[in-house]
C-alpha positions as CSV (number, residue, x, y, z in Angstrom):
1,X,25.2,80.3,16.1
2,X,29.1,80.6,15.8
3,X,29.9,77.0,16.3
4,X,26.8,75.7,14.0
5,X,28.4,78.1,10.9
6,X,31.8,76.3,11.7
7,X,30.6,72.9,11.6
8,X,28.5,73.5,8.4
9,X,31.8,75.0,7.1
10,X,33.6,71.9,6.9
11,X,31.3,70.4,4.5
12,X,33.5,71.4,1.6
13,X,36.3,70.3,3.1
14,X,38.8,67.0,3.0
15,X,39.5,65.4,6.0
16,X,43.3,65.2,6.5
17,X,42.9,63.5,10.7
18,X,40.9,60.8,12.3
19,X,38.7,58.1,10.7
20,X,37.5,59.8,8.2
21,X,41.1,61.0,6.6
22,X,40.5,57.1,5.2
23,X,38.0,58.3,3.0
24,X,40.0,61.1,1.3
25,X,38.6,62.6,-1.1
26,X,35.0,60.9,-0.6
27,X,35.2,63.1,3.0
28,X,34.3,65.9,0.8
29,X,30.4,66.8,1.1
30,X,30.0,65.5,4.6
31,X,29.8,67.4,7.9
32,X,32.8,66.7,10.4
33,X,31.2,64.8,13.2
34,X,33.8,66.7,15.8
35,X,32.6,70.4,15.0
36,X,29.0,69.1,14.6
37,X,28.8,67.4,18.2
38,X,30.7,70.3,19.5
39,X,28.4,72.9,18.4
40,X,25.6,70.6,20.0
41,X,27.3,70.6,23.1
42,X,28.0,74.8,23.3
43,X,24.3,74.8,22.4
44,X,23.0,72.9,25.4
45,X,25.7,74.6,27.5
46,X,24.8,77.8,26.6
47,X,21.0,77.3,27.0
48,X,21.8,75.4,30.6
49,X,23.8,78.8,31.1
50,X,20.6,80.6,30.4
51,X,18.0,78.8,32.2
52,X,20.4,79.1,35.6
53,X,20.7,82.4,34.9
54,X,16.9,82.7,35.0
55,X,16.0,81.1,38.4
């Protein structure tokens, strides 16, 4: 999906905000946990969407 591409796009990326702006540098490599539970959370929305769209 949309939001999983976005949240595996910020693996390259330093994070500059929150806990993880501590690391610096060593925040480079790692997924950011914000876009990665977000994209979990669109996914179970949008499949809750679907299954009450169903019945």
């Amino acid at each position: 999906t949309a939001a999983e591409a976005g949240a595996a796009a910020t693996k390259p990326l330093r994070a500059t905000k929150g806990r993880a702006s501590y690391l610096g540098e060593r925040s480079i490599g790692h997924l950011d946990p914000g876009a990665v539970s977000t994209s979990l959370i669109l996914r179970a929305a949008a499949r809750a969407a679907g299954e009450a769209g169903a019945a």
